[in-house]
N, C-alpha and C positions, 0 to 999 in steps of 0.2 A: 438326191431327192428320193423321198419315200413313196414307196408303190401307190398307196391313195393320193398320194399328190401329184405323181404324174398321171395318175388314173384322171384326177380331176381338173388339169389341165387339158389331156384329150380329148375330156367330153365337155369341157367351154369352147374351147376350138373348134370343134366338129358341131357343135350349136350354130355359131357363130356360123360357118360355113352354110349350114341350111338356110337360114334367116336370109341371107345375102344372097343364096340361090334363088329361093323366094319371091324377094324384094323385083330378081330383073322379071320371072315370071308373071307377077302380076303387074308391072308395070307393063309387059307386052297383052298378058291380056285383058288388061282396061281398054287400051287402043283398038286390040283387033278387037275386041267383041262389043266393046261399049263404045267406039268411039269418042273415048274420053283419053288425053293427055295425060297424066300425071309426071311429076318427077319421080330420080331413083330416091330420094331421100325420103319423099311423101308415101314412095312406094314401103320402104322397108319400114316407116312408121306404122304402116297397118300391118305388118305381118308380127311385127314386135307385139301389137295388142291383138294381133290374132292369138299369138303364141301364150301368152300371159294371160289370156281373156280377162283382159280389162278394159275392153271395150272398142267399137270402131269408130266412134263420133259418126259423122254425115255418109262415109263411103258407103255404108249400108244403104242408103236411099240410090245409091248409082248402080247397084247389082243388079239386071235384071236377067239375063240369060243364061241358059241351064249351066254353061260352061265354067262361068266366072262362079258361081252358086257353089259347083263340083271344085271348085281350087280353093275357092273359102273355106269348104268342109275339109280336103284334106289339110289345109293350114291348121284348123284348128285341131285333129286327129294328129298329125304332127308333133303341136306343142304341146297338148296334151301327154302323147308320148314320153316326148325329150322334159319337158318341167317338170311334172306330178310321178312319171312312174321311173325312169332315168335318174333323174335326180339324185334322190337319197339314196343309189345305190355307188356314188360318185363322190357327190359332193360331201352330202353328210358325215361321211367318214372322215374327210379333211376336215371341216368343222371340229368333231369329235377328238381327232388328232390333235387341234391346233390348242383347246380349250385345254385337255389332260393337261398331267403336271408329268412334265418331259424327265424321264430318269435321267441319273448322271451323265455324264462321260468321261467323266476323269476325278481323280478326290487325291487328295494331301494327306496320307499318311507315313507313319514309318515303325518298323519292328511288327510290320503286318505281316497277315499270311494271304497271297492270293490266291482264290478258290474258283476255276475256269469250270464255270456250270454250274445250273445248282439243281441238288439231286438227293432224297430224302436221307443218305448217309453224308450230305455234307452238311444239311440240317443238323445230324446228331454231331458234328463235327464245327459246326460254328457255337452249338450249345457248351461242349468243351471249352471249347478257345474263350468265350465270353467268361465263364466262372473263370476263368485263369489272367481276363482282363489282357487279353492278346485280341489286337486288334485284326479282322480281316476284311477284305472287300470281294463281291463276287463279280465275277466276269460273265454276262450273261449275250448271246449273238439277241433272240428273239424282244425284237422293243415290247412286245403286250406283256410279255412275260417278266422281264426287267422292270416295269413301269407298277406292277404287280407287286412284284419283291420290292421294290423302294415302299410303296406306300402299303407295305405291311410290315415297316422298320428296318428293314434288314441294309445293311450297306453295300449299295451297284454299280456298277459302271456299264453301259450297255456299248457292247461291242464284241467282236468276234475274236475268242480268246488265241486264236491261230494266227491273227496280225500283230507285226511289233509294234505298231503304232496303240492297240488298244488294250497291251502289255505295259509300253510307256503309261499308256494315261489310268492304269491300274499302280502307280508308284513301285514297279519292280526294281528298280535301281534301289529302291529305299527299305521292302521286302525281307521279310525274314525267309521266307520257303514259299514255294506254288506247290499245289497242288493240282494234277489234271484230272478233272470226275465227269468227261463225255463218255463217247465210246471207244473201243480201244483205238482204231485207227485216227480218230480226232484227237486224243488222245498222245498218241505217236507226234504227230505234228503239232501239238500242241506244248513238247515237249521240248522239240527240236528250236523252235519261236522263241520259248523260254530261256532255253541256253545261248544262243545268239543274240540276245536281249543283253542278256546278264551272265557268262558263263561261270560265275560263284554261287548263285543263287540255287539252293537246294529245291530238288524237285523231287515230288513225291507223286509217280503217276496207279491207277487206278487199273486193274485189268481185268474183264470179266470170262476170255478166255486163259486158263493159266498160260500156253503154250507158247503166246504171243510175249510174254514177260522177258525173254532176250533181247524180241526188237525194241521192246522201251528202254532197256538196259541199255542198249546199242546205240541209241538215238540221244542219249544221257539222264535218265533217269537214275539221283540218287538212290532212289530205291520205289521198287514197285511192289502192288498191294493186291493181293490174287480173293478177296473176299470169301467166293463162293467156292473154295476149294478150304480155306480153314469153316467155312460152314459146314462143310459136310463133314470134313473130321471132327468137329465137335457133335455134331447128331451121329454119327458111327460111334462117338465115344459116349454117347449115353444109351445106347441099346444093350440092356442087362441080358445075360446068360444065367445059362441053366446052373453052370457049374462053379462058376467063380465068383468072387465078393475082393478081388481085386482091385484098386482105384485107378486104374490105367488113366483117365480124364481129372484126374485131379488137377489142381491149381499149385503148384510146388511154390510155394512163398521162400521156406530154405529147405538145406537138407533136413529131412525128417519132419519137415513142418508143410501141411498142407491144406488148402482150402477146399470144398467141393459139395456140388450141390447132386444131394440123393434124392430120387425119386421115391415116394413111398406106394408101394404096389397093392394092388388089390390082394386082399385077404393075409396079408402079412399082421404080424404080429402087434404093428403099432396101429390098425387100422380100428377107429372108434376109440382110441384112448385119449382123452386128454395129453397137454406137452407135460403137465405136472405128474399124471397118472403114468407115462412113460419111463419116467426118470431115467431119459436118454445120457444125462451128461454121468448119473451114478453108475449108469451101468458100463458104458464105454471110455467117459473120459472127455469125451470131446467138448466144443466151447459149441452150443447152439445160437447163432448170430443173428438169422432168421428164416423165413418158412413163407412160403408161398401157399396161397390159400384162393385154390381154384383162380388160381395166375392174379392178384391180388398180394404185394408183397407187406410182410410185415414184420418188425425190427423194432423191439425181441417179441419173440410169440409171445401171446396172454399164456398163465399157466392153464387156464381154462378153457383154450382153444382147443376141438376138437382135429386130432389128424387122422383123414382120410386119403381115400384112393388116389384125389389128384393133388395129394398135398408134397411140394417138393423142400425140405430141407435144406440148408446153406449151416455147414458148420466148418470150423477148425479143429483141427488136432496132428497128430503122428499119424501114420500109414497104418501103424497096429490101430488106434483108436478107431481110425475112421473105416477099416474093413470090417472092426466090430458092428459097427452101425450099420453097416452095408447090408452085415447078416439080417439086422432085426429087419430090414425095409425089402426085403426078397418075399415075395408071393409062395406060398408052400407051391400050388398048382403050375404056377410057372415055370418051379427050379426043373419040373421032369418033362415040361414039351422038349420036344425032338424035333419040331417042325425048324422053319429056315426064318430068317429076318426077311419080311417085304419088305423091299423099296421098290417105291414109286417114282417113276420119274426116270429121264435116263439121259440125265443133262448136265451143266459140269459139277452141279451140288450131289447129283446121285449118281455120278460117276465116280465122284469122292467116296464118297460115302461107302459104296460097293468096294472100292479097293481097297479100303479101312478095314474092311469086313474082312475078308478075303485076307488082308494079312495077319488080321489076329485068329487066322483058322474057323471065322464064325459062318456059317451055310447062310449064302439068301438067294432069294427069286427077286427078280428087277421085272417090276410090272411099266409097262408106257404104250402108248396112244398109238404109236408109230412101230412096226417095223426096224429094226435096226438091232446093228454089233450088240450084245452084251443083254440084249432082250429075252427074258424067258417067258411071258407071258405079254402078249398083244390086246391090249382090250383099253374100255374105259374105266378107273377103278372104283369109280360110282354107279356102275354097273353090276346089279345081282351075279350077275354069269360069271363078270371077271374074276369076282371075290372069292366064286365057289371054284373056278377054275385054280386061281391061286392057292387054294388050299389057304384060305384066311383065318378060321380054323384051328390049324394047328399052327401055326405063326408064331416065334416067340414074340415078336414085336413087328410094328407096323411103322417105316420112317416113309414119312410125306414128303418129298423135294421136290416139289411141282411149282411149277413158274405164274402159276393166278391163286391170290388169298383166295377168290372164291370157289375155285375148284377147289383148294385144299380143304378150308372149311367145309362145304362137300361133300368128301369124301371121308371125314374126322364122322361124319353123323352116319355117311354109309359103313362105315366100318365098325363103329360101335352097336349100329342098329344089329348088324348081320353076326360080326364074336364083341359080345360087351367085354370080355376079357381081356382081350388083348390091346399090349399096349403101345400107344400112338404118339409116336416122336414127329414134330413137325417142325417145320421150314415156315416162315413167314416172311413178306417184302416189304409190307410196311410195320408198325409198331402199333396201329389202331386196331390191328388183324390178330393181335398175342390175343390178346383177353377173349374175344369170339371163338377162337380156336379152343379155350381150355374152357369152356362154358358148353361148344359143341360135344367135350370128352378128351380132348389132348389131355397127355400124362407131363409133358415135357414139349415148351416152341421155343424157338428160336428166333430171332430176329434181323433181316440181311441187310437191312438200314442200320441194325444195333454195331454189328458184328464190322460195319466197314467203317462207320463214325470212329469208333473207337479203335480200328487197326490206323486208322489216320491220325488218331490224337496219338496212339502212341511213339508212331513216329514223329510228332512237331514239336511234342511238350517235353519239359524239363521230367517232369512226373511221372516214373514205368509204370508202363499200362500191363501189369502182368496179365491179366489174363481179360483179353476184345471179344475171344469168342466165346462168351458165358452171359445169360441172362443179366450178371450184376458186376460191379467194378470192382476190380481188386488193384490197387494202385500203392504205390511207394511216393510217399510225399513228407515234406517237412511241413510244421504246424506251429509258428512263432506263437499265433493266440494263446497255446497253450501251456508257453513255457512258464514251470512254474506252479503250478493248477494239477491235481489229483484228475482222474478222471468222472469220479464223481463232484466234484470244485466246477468242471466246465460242464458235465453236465451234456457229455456226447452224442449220448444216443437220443435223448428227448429232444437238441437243439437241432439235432441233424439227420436222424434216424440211419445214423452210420455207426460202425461199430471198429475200435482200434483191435486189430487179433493180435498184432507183436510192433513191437519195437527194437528197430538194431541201434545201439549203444554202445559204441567205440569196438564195432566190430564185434559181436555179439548179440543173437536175438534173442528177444527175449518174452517168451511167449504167455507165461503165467502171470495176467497183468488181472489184479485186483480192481476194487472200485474206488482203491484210495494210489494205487501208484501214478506216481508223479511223473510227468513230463519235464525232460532236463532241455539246455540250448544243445541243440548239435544234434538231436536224436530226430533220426526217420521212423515214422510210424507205416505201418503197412495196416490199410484201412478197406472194407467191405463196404459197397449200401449198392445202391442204383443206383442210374446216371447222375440225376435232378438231385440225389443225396450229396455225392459226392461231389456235386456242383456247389452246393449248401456250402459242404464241409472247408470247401476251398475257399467259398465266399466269406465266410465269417470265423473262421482260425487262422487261413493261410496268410 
């Protein structure tokens, strides 16, 4: 039984109970004070139309003393009470309950994936599965919240994904893989349910401390998904240096072939130039795929588009090509600060981050709220004081790992207000929060819903998710649509805004793909765009 249901049973009950208490009350004191008889039955009829004040027919002409007058009044103070101000805090809610439209508790599929919780990186993770037409269903404990997700399409079952009974009625016997996305210890046991359920069924659990990643291991997890520890090595691996044009963060497609997205920094050389006036790919080589325009993506840049400070790069080429590029998108001012990388934050995202640093030899200050290990500076970073304290400054860059968009944001506007120079790598939780951030002054955001959706697709899908922790998807897929058809014939970029960088062909990639080469059967493309592209791409080639 549902808590407002029992809720609304003990206050009929306990109604009921007063009424009847009532009923012998006034029936003794009509006798003692009015000398008037009444029965118990005629008794509890007046106190039922006391309560409901609907009226008392003739007993009102037999009241006359103060006593009987004072028990009328509390009767009616009473039901007043218990009807009008009780009521709706009881019943209505059962009402309300009874009327919705009751989420699932069980559904008939098979070659599904089941997803215990739902949580904004399994949002980005049911969008996968759907472009790939892999069916899933979510296990949800909370009914409002289950009743929610059903009636805004998404496929439920409401129950507590830690029971085997609402495992069964989630069709895991029939189940391609689970997934566990509560928290870690739920998690754990969630894990344990799973395998006992089903001990073939791959499981794929979720961990926001990395530390704890043995016990899930231990408990049977085929394999577990550390999020916020590849988040921070990818924000460690975009904090440029004074000294080097190195591509340490690249995206290795093959040997010698690489994907990656450059930041273009303030006062560097491509800053005010047009894509055309640059003539990136004559002077380096590389394939420009597309360009990020004040976090705005776009695939292929107009040759008209103007590239500035917050404009981020997505190209292909070799290690030689793409360090060339590197050079041109290096800030003169920048290459000679001496100062240290802030990070903010001293949590497991900038705790990564910090040991990132720290191994590639790069100096930082770890600014946070709190006291603690690994703290060099105590303050709030939206604070004047702390920024001057931090030496903000002379900072080659500024990484945000803070656990609220809206502190980050924030702090994106305190920092640019205080050195407009310096550049500001951020951490974001949801994907509504990227665009506000690079509109506040972000050079480079990240996204921790982006970066778990897609460390989950890569382990369910047939499809390598080469590179989850990066702004945009780099994936290894076959493309029947296309066999057959030039790549201008299908017409890739305009139908999908994705971009093919190579294709491997009987073992062999092969990278210098024209606007007329052809797509054979058997051949895997390795293809760029963002999610919703690469979901296109799926939908209407694969």
């Amino acid at each position: 039984m549902s808590k407002s249901r029992r809720r609304a049973v003990l206050f009929t009950a306990g109604a009921i109970g007063v009424m009847l208490a009532y009923a012998f009350v006034y029936q003794y004191a009509m006798a003692a004070y009015e000398g008037v008889d009444v029965g118990y039955v005629e008794s509890l009829a007046v106190v039922v139309e006391s309560f409901t004040t609907t009226g008392y027919g003739e007993d009102a002409q037999r009241w006359s003393t103060i006593p009987m007058w004072l028990l009328v009044i509390a009767m009616q103070a009473t039901g007043v009470g218990l009807i009008f101000t009780t009521l709706p805090l009881f019943v209505v809610p059962l009402v309300e309950e009874t009327l919705a439209t009751a989420p699932p508790t069980d559904v008939e599929l098979e070659g599904h994936v089941v997803i215990c919780e739902f949580t904004p990186r399994g949002e980005t993770l049911i969008d996968e599965l759907q472009s790939r037409d892999v069916p899933y269903v979510v296990v949800v404990e909370d009914r409002d919240r289950a009743e929610q997700l059903h009636e805004e399409g998404y496929v439920v079952v409401h129950g507590d994904p830690e029971e085997l009974d609402s495992l069964g009625n989630a069709a895991i016997d029939n189940a391609l893989a689970l997934v566990a996305d509560a928290d870690d210890e739920t998690n754990a046991s969630i894990v344990l349910s799973a395998k006992e359920a089903r001990d073939d069924v791959r499981v794929v659990s979720v961990v926001e401390n990395g530390e704890v990643a043995d016990y899930h291991r231990y408990a049977g997890a085929d394999a577990v998904v550390s999020p916020r520890h590849t988040l921070g090595e990818s924000l460690a691996g975009k904090v440029t240096t004074a000294v080097t044009a190195e591509m340490a963060d690249a995206i290795v497609v093959a040997e010698d072939f690489e994907v990656a997205e450059l930041i273009v920094q303030r006062d560097s050389e491509l800053v005010g130039q047009t894509v055309a006036e640059s003539e990136i790919g004559v002077k380096t080589g590389v394939n420009v795929i597309g360009a990020w325009f004040r976090g705005e993506f776009v695939s292929p840049p107009a040759p008209d588009a103007v590239i500035d400070e917050h404009t981020v790069l997505l190209v292909a080429g070799v290690e030689r090509q793409l360090s060339a590029l590197k050079e041109l998108t290096l800030s003169e001012s920048r290459r000679h600060r001496r100062g240290p990388v802030l990070v903010v934050g001293r949590g497991a995202v900038g705790a990564t981050v910090s040991s990132a640093l720290a191994k590639a030899e790069v100096p930082y200050t770890v600014v946070d709220k709190e006291e603690k290990a690994g703290v060099d500076v105590v303050g709030d970073i939206t604070d004047h004081e702390t920024l001057e304290a931090a030496n903000v400054h002379e900072a080659r860059s500024v990484v945000l790992a803070l656990n609220s968009d809206t502190t980050t944001i924030f702090a994106t506007l305190a920092v640019k207000q205080v050195a407009p120079d310096v550049e500001v790598i951020a951490r974001a939780n949801q994907m509504g929060s990227v665009s506000k951030l690079y509109r506040a002054g972000a050079e480079y955001v990240l996204a921790l819903s982006t970066v778990s959706g897609r460390m989950l697709a890569s382990n369910l899908l047939e499809e390598e998710v080469i590179a989850p922790d990066t702004q945009i998807d780099v994936v290894r897929t076959h493309a029947p649509g296309l066999t057959g058809q030039s790549l201008a014939e299908a017409d890739v970029r305009a139908r999908t805004n994705c971009t093919v960088v190579a294709v491997e062909r009987n073992g062999e990639l092969l990278t210098d793909l024209g606007a007329q080469f052809v797509v054979r059967e058997g051949d895997e493309l390795v293809v760029a765009g963002l999610d919703e592209d690469i979901n296109r791409f799926s939908e209407l080639l694969g």
